[in-house]
Steps between C-alpha positions, in 0.01 A plus 500: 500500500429363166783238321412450154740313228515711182626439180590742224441477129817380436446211741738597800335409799566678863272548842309863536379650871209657561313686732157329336339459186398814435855653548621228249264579258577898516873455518506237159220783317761769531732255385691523830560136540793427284696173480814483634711353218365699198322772597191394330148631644293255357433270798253229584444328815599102467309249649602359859612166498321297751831252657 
């Protein structure tokens, strides 16, 4: 299991699951990955802070 942060365009942040990568990458190119506030489908992965 795969726990990326994502951010929309819009700048909402929130936390995504995934199986892997790969099913990241298909899910967000058929625009399945949506964020939770807006709706928006235009998501990035965010950089992990190292604490």
């Amino acid at each position: 299991m795969k726990v990326l942060n994502l951010q929309c365009q819009h700048q909402h942040q929130f936390e995504g699951w995934f199986g892997s990568e790969d099913d990241y990458q298909s899910q967000r190119e058929r625009q399945l990955v949506e964020c939770p506030v807006c709706g928006d489908t235009n998501i990035h992965k965010r950089l992990r802070r190292k604490d």
